[in-house]
C-alpha positions in Angstrom: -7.2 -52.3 32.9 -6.2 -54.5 35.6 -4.7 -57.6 35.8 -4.9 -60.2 38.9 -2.1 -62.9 38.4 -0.8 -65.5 41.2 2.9 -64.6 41.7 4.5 -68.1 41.5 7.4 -67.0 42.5 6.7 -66.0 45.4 4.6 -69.5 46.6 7.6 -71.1 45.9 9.9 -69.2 48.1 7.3 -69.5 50.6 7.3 -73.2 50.8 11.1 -73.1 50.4 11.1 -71.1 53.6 8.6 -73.2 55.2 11.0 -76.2 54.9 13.7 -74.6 55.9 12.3 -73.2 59.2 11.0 -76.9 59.8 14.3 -78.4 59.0 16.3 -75.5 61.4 13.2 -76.8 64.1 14.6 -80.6 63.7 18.1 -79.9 63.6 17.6 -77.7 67.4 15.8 -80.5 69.1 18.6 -82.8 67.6 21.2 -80.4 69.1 19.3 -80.0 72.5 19.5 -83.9 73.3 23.3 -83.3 73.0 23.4 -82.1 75.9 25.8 -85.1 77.9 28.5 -83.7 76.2 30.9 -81.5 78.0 33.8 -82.2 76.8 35.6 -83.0 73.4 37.2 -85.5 75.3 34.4 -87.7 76.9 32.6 -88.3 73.1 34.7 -87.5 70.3 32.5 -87.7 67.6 29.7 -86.5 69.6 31.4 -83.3 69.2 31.7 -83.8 65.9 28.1 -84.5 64.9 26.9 -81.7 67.1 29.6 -79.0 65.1 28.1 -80.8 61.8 24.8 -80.0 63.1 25.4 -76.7 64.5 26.8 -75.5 61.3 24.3 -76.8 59.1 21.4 -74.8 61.8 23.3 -71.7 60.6 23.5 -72.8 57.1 19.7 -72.7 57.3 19.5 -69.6 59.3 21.3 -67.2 56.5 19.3 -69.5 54.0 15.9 -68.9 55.5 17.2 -64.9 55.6 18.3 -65.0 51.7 14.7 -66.5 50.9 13.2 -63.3 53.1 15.4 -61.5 50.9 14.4 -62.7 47.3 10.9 -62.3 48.5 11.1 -58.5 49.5 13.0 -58.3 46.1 10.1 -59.7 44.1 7.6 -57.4 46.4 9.6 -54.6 45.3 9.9 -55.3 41.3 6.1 -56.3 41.7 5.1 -52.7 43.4 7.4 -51.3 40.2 5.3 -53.3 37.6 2.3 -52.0 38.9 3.0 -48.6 39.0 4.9 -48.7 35.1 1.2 -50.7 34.2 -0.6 -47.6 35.7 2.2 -45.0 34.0 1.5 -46.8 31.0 -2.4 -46.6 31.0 -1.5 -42.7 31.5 0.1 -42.3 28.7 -2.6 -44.7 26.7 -5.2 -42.0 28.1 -3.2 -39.3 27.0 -2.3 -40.5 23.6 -5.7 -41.1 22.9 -7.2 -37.5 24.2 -4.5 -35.7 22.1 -5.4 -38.2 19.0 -8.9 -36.8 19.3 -8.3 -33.4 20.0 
Protein backbone atom coordinates (compact mmCIF):
# COMPACT_ATOMS: atom_id res chain seq x y z
CA UNK A 1 0.00 0.00 0.00
CA UNK A 2 1.08 3.25 -1.22
CA UNK A 3 0.81 6.46 -0.04
CA UNK A 4 1.11 9.84 -2.12
CA UNK A 5 1.57 12.87 0.31
CA UNK A 6 2.74 16.57 -0.59
CA UNK A 7 6.02 17.09 1.18
CA UNK A 8 5.41 20.47 2.83
CA UNK A 9 8.48 20.81 3.82
CA UNK A 10 10.03 20.83 0.99
CA UNK A 11 7.52 23.67 -0.80
CA UNK A 12 8.59 25.78 1.83
CA UNK A 13 12.26 25.56 1.49
CA UNK A 14 11.56 26.06 -2.11
CA UNK A 15 9.97 29.36 -1.84
CA UNK A 16 12.49 30.22 0.90
CA UNK A 17 15.06 29.68 -1.75
CA UNK A 18 13.22 31.49 -4.31
CA UNK A 19 13.27 34.70 -2.20
CA UNK A 20 16.47 34.45 -1.37
CA UNK A 21 17.90 34.02 -4.95
CA UNK A 22 15.53 37.19 -5.84
CA UNK A 23 16.75 39.13 -2.90
CA UNK A 24 20.83 38.13 -3.80
CA UNK A 25 19.46 39.36 -7.72
CA UNK A 26 18.40 42.96 -6.04
CA UNK A 27 21.21 43.35 -3.79
CA UNK A 28 23.90 42.69 -7.18
CA UNK A 29 22.17 45.33 -9.40
CA UNK A 30 22.35 47.54 -6.16
CA UNK A 31 26.08 46.81 -5.87
CA UNK A 32 26.72 47.17 -9.75
CA UNK A 33 25.42 50.92 -9.74
CA UNK A 34 28.23 51.41 -7.19
CA UNK A 35 30.45 51.57 -9.42
CA UNK A 36 31.78 55.66 -9.07
CA UNK A 37 33.45 54.56 -6.19
CA UNK A 38 37.07 54.03 -6.27
CA UNK A 39 38.20 55.02 -3.50
CA UNK A 40 37.35 54.91 0.42
CA UNK A 41 38.31 58.29 0.31
CA UNK A 42 36.13 60.05 -2.50
CA UNK A 43 32.56 58.55 -0.70
CA UNK A 44 32.95 57.38 2.67
CA UNK A 45 29.91 55.92 3.36
CA UNK A 46 29.54 54.81 -0.11
CA UNK A 47 32.05 52.35 0.91
CA UNK A 48 30.26 51.60 3.64
CA UNK A 49 26.87 50.73 2.25
CA UNK A 50 28.48 48.82 -0.57
CA UNK A 51 30.58 46.46 2.39
CA UNK A 52 26.93 46.30 4.11
CA UNK A 53 25.65 45.12 0.94
CA UNK A 54 28.33 43.03 -0.14
CA UNK A 55 28.14 41.13 3.03
CA UNK A 56 24.68 40.64 3.22
CA UNK A 57 24.96 39.17 -0.86
CA UNK A 58 27.16 36.53 0.86
CA UNK A 59 24.91 36.21 3.80
CA UNK A 60 22.34 35.07 1.18
CA UNK A 61 24.73 33.04 -0.83
CA UNK A 62 25.68 30.45 2.18
CA UNK A 63 21.85 30.88 2.97
CA UNK A 64 20.53 29.90 -0.41
CA UNK A 65 23.35 26.88 -0.11
CA UNK A 66 22.06 25.80 3.57
CA UNK A 67 18.43 25.69 2.08
CA UNK A 68 19.95 23.33 -1.01
CA UNK A 69 21.19 21.51 1.89
CA UNK A 70 18.06 20.88 4.15
CA UNK A 71 16.36 20.00 0.96
CA UNK A 72 18.88 17.14 -0.14
CA UNK A 73 18.47 16.19 3.60
CA UNK A 74 14.72 15.82 3.44
CA UNK A 75 15.20 13.92 -0.17
CA UNK A 76 17.44 11.64 1.61
CA UNK A 77 15.12 10.85 4.89
CA UNK A 78 12.22 10.70 2.30
CA UNK A 79 14.10 8.00 -0.04
CA UNK A 80 14.71 6.12 3.63
CA UNK A 81 10.94 6.31 4.52
CA UNK A 82 10.01 4.79 1.48
CA UNK A 83 12.22 2.08 1.42
CA UNK A 84 11.41 1.21 5.62
CA UNK A 85 7.40 1.47 4.18
CA UNK A 86 8.38 -1.19 1.49
CA UNK A 87 10.64 -3.24 4.29
CA UNK A 88 7.77 -3.07 6.35
CA UNK A 89 5.04 -4.38 3.82
CA UNK A 90 7.77 -7.29 3.50
CA UNK A 91 7.69 -8.29 6.61
CA UNK A 92 3.58 -7.67 6.69
CA UNK A 93 3.69 -10.31 3.61
CA UNK A 94 5.85 -12.51 5.45
CA UNK A 95 4.13 -12.54 8.71
CA UNK A 96 1.01 -13.23 7.15
CA UNK A 97 2.39 -16.37 4.77
CA UNK A 98 3.98 -17.93 7.94
CA UNK A 99 0.51 -17.18 9.95
CA UNK A 100 -1.15 -19.32 7.29
CA UNK A 101 1.27 -21.84 6.79
Amino acid sequence: MFRVATNYQSMVARRRLNNLVDNQSKERTKLSSGSRIYQAAFDPSGVAISTGMRAKSRSNMQAQRNVNDGISLLQVAEGTLGVMHQIGGRLRELAMQAAND
